[in-house]
N, C-alpha and C positions, 0 to 999 in steps of 0.2 A: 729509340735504340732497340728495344724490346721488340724487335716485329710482329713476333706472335701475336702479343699482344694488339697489334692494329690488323692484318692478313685473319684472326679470328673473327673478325666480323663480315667476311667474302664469304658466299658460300662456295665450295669446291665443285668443280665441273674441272671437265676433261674437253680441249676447245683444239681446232686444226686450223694454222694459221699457214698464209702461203711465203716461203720463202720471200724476201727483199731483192727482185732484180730477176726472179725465176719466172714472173711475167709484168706486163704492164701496169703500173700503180695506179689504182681505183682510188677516188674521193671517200674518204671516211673508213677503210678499210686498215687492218693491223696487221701488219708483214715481220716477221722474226729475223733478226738479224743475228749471223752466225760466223762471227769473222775466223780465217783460220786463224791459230797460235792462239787464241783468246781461252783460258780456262779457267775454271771455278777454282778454291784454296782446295778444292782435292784433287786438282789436276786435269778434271772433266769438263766437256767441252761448254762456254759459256756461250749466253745467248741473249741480245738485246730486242729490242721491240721499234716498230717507226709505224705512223698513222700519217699518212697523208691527209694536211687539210684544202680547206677550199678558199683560206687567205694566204697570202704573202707573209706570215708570221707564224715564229716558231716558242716550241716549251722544249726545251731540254730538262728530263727529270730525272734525278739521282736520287735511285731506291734507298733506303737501310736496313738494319739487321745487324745489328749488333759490332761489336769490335774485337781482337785480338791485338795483344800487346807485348805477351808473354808466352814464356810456357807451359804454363796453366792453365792461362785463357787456350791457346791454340790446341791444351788436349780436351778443348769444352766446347766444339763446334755441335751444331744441332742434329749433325747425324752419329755422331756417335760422344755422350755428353755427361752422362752418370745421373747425378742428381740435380746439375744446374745447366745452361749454355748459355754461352757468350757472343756468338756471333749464328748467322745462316750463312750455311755452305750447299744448300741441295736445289738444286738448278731448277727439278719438277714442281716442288713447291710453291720457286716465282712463277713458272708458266701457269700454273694451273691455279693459282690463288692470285697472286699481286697482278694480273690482268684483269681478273674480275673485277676488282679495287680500282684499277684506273677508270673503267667505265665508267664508275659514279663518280669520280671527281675530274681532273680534267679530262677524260674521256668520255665524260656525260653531255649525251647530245641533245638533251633538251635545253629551251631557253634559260634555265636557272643557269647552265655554267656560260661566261663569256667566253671564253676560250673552245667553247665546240667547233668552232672555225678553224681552229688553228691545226699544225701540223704539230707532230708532238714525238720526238725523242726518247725514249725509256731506256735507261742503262740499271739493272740489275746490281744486284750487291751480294754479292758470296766469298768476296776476299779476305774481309776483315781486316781491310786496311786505310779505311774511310777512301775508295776507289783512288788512293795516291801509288801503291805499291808498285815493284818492278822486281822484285827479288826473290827468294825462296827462304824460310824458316825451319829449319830442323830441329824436331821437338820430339817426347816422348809420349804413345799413347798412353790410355787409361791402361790397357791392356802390357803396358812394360816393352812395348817393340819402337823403333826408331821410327818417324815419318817425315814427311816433307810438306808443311802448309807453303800456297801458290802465292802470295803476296804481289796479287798481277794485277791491283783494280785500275792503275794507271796503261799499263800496256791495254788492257780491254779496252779504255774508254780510246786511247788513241786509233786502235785498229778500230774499232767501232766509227767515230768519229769520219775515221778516212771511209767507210764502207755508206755512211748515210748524207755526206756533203754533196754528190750529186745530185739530190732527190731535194737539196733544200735550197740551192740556189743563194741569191743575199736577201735575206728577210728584212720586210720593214719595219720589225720589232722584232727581238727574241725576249725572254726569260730564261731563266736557270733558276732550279728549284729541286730543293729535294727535304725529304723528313729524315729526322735522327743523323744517323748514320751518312744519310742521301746530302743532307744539311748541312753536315762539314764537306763532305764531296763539292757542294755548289760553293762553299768560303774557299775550299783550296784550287777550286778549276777555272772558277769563273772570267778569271784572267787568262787563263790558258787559253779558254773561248772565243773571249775577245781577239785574240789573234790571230783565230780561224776565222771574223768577221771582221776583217779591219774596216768595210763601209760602212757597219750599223752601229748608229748613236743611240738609239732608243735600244738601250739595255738594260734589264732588271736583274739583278740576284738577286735571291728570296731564300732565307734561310728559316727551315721552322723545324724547328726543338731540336736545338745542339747545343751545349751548354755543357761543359765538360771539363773540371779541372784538376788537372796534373802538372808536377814542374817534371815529370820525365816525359811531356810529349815530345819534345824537340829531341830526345835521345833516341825515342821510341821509333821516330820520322827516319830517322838518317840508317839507322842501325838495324832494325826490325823488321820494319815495311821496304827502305830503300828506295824510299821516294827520290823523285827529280832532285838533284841540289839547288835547281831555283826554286822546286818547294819548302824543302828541307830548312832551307836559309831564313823563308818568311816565320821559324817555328821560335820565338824567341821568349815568350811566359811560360805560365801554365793555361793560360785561354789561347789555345791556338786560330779560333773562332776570330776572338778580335784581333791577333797578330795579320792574320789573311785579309782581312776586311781593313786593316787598317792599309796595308799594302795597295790591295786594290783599289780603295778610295785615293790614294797618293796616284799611283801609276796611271790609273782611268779614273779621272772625276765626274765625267760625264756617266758612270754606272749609277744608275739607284738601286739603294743598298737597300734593302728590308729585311726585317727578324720576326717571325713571331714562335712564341711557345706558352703553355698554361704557365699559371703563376708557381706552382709545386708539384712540378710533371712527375708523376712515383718513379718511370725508368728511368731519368737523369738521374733521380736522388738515388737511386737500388747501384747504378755504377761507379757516381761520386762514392757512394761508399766504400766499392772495391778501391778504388784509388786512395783512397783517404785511409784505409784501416785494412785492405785485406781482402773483405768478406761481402759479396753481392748480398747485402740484405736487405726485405723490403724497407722502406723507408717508415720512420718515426714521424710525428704531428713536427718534434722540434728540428729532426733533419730536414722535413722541408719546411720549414720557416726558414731553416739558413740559406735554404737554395734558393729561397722567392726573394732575400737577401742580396746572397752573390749576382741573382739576376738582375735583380734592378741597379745594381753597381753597374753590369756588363752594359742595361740598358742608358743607363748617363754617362759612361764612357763613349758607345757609341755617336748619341744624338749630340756630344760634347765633339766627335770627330766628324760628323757632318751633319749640320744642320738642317737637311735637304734628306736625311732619314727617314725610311718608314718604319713604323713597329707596332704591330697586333700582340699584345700582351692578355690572354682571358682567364678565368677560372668559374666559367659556369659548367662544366662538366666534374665532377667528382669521380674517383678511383674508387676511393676507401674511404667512408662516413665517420671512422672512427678517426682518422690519422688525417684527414681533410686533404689529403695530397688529391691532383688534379689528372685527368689522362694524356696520354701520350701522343704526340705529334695530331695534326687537326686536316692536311694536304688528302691525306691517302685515302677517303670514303667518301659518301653522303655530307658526314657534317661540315668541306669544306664550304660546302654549298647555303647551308645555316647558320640563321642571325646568333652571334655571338654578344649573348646579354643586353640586349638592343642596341648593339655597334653596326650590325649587318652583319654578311660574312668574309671571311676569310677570302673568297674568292673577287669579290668583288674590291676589296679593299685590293689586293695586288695589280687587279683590272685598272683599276680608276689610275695607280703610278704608272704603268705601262702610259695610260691618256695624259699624266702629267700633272696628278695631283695624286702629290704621295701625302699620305697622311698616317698621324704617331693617336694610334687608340688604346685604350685598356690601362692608361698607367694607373689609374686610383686603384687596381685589382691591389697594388703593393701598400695600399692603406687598408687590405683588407686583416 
């Protein structure tokens, strides 16, 4: 949820990538995709990403950075924020950080990632509406003047979408995946996907670190953001996560579903907290013990709704020694690629469903 928190371990560079379509598509190269009408939550022009691979199979990835709900949250975007932010709205930052990020993980072209073959999708996140939104939000700044946050992450992905479907043809596998933020994007699209592919059976969603509970998301869905009302409809708890997942398991059971996230991720716990009480605070040792709680509820619910589940559950990375809470989303760097407490990694475990052997690892982390 916290992007900063993952985009700080890229270093910054400044890169020139050539238009989508402005010449002939090279094997392994990164094209910027620039659809008109497509803009960021300040209005400014949005912009996705496409890697042409060298197999017949694709990743569609949905970035995060944080969320908007309110009108609080929406006067606490990361370009203008006071003392805390809530979501990412500033376009340069993804270009110039969250591309460096995808080269080491599914962009990593050495033999450590399976997926260096593959063609690969990147859709951006600066809406603050878990990429659902279609509407506009009028809120007040810090500054006491009226504005207009873009609640557009669903118009992008669909103009996006139409702009990269030629270039992919029908793949012999896809995935959908994304972290935080990206993570409920792939619970709430995944089926929208599907419809863009109605030939492909070998379909994965991969859901890592979204975990998030409120009983006003389904008010927030319809009213706020102004999602689809076939989205909007799937909103019926406070785990939107599993209301989506359990939809798409009903609707397409031939999808395999996989979740992973650390056992007491701090930014799940730091936003549970706004939800729960008000106040983005960093998380307590006992706040996340309740999260690693509610999770492994979320995860027996799951693997209770389909038995044919994958789930990567770890906590050998630590945040904070003092509070033992765990780090944030595991997709977006280097460490997708590394053994996670001697399970393997992250990367491989979603490789191996893709081949047909999904597998549920890390649950003892919840006897830890």
């Amino acid at each position: 949820m916290v992007a900063l928190a993952t985009l700080a371990g890229c270093k910054h560079q400044t890169a020139t990538y050539a238009e989508l379509g402005s010449k002939p598509v090279k094997q392994g190269e990164i094209y910027l995709v620039t659809p008109q009408g497509a803009v960021t939550s300040t209005g400014e022009q949005w912009v996705g990403a496409f890697k042409k691979g060298a197999v017949n199979k694709l990743v569609i990835y949905f970035y995060g950075g944080g969320v908007s709900v309110d009108a609080y949250t929406a006067a606490h975007g990361l370009s203008n924020h006071g003392d805390e932010f809530f979501f990412f709205d500033d376009m340069t930052l993804w270009k110039e950080m969250a591309l460096k990020c995808f080269q080491s993980s599914f962009g990593n072209d050495t033999i450590i990632n399976p997926f260096r073959d593959w063609s690969v999708a990147l859709l951006p996140y600066t809406t603050g509406d878990f990429h659902i939104g279609q509407g506009e939000f009028e809120y007040t700044t810090l500054e006491g003047n009226l504005d207009t946050l873009y609640h557009h992450g669903y118009t992008n992905f669909q103009l996006f979408m139409d702009h990269v479907m030629p270039y992919v043809g029908s793949p012999e596998a896809i995935v959908v995946s994304g972290s935080s933020a990206g993570g409920f994007g792939t619970s709430f699209l995944s089926e929208d996907i599907t419809e863009l592919f109605p030939d492909v059976t070998n379909f994965v969603a991969c859901v890592d670190a979204s975990q998030l509970f409120w009983d006003k998301f389904p008010e927030t869905c319809k009213n706020v953001w102004q999602a689809p009302e076939h989205i909007a409809a799937r909103f019926v708890s406070d785990n939107p996560v599993y209301d989506c997942l359990t939809t798409l398991h009903q609707d397409k059971p031939y999808v395999k579903i996989l979740f992973t996230c650390s056992a007491r991720d701090f930014a799940l716990v730091s936003f549970n907290n706004y939800f729960s009480n008000g106040a983005k605070t960093d998380g307590t040792k006992e706040e996340g013990e309740k999260f690693q709680q509610k999770l492994q509820q979320f995860v027996t619910n799951l693997l209770a709704l389909d038995s044919a589940a994958g789930v990567f559950i770890w906590d050998d990375m630590i945040s904070n020694e003092t509070t033992n809470l765990t780090v944030h989303t595991i997709e977006t760097g280097k460490d997708f690629h590394t053994d996670r407490g001697g399970n393997g990694s992250v990367a491989h475990w979603l490789y191996d469903a893709v081949e047909g052997n999904v597998r549920v690892v890390g649950l003892d982390c919840f006897d830890r």
